[in-house]
C-alpha positions as CSV (number, residue, x, y, z in Angstrom):
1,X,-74.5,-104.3,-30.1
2,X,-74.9,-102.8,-33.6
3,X,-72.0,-100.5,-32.6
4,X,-69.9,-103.5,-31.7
5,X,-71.0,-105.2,-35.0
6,X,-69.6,-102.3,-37.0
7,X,-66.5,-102.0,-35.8
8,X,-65.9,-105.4,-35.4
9,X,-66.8,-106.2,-39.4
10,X,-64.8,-102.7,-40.7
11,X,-62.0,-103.8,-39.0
12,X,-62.0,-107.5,-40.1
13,X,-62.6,-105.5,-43.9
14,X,-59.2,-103.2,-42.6
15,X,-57.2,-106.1,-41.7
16,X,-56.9,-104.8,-38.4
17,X,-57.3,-107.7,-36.0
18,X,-56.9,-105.5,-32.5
19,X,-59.2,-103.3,-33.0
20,X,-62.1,-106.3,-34.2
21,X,-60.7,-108.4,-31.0
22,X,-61.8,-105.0,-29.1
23,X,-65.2,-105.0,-30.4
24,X,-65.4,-108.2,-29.3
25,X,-65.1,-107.6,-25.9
26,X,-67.8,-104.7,-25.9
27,X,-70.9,-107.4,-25.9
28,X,-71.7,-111.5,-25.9
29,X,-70.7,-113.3,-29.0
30,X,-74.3,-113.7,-29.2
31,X,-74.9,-110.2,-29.5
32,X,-72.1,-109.5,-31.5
33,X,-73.3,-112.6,-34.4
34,X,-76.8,-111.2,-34.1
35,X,-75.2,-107.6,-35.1
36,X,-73.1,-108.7,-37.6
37,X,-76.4,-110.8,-39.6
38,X,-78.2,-107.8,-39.5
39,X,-74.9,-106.0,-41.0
40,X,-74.9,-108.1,-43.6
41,X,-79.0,-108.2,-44.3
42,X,-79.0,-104.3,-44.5
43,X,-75.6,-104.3,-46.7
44,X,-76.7,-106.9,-49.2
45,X,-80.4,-105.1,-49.0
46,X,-78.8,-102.0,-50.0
47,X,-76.7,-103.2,-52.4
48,X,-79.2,-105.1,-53.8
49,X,-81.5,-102.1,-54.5
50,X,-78.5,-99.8,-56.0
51,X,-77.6,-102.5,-58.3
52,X,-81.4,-103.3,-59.3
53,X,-80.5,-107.2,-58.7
54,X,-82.2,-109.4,-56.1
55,X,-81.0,-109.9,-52.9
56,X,-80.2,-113.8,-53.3
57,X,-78.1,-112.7,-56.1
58,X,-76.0,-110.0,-54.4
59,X,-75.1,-112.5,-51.7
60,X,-74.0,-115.1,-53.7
61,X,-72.0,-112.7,-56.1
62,X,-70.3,-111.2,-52.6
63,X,-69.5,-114.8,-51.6
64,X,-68.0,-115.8,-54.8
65,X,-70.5,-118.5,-55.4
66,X,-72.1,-119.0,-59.0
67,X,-75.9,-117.7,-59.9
68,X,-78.0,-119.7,-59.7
Protein backbone atom coordinates (compact mmCIF):
# COMPACT_ATOMS: atom_id res chain seq x y z
CA UNK A 1 0.00 0.00 0.00
CA UNK A 2 2.64 2.56 1.00
CA UNK A 3 4.49 1.29 -2.14
CA UNK A 4 1.46 2.02 -4.25
CA UNK A 5 1.13 5.44 -2.48
CA UNK A 6 4.65 6.44 -3.52
CA UNK A 7 4.60 5.77 -6.86
CA UNK A 8 1.31 6.90 -7.36
CA UNK A 9 2.08 10.63 -5.72
CA UNK A 10 5.89 10.77 -7.51
CA UNK A 11 4.32 10.26 -10.59
CA UNK A 12 1.34 12.61 -10.27
CA UNK A 13 4.59 15.25 -9.01
CA UNK A 14 6.36 13.77 -12.62
CA UNK A 15 3.47 14.48 -14.72
CA UNK A 16 3.44 11.02 -15.71
CA UNK A 17 -0.17 9.84 -15.65
CA UNK A 18 0.55 5.92 -16.73
CA UNK A 19 2.72 5.12 -14.49
CA UNK A 20 0.24 6.80 -11.32
CA UNK A 21 -2.89 4.96 -13.20
CA UNK A 22 -0.49 1.77 -12.58
CA UNK A 23 -0.14 2.28 -9.08
CA UNK A 24 -3.51 2.49 -8.95
CA UNK A 25 -4.30 -0.80 -9.92
CA UNK A 26 -1.70 -2.35 -7.40
CA UNK A 27 -4.35 -1.97 -4.23
CA UNK A 28 -8.15 -0.58 -3.32
CA UNK A 29 -8.58 3.16 -3.71
CA UNK A 30 -9.09 2.79 -0.12
CA UNK A 31 -5.73 1.63 0.46
CA UNK A 32 -4.21 3.69 -1.92
CA UNK A 33 -6.04 7.28 -0.13
CA UNK A 34 -5.01 5.87 3.21
CA UNK A 35 -1.25 5.73 1.71
CA UNK A 36 -1.26 8.73 0.24
CA UNK A 37 -2.53 10.77 3.89
CA UNK A 38 0.14 9.19 5.52
CA UNK A 39 2.45 10.48 2.54
CA UNK A 40 1.56 13.62 3.08
CA UNK A 41 1.48 13.49 7.24
CA UNK A 42 5.16 12.20 7.15
CA UNK A 43 6.16 14.90 4.27
CA UNK A 44 4.63 17.91 5.93
CA UNK A 45 6.10 16.31 9.47
CA UNK A 46 9.42 16.32 7.91
CA UNK A 47 9.33 19.35 6.35
CA UNK A 48 7.93 20.87 9.17
CA UNK A 49 10.93 19.97 11.44
CA UNK A 50 13.74 21.01 8.76
CA UNK A 51 12.12 24.33 8.44
CA UNK A 52 11.55 24.78 12.37
CA UNK A 53 7.85 25.89 11.47
CA UNK A 54 4.68 24.09 12.73
CA UNK A 55 3.13 21.55 10.86
CA UNK A 56 -0.34 23.55 10.25
CA UNK A 57 1.81 26.09 8.71
CA UNK A 58 3.83 23.90 6.32
CA UNK A 59 0.50 22.56 4.95
CA UNK A 60 -1.07 25.63 4.30
CA UNK A 61 2.17 27.24 2.74
CA UNK A 62 2.28 23.85 0.39
CA UNK A 63 -1.44 24.43 -0.48
CA UNK A 64 -1.06 27.97 -1.27
CA UNK A 65 -3.43 29.07 1.34
CA UNK A 66 -2.63 32.23 3.58
CA UNK A 67 -1.24 31.84 7.46
CA UNK A 68 -3.21 32.04 9.58
Amino acid sequence: MLEAAAVHVAACAGDDRARAAEAEDWVSPEALAFGVRELACRAVLALARERGQDPQTVARELLGLPAR
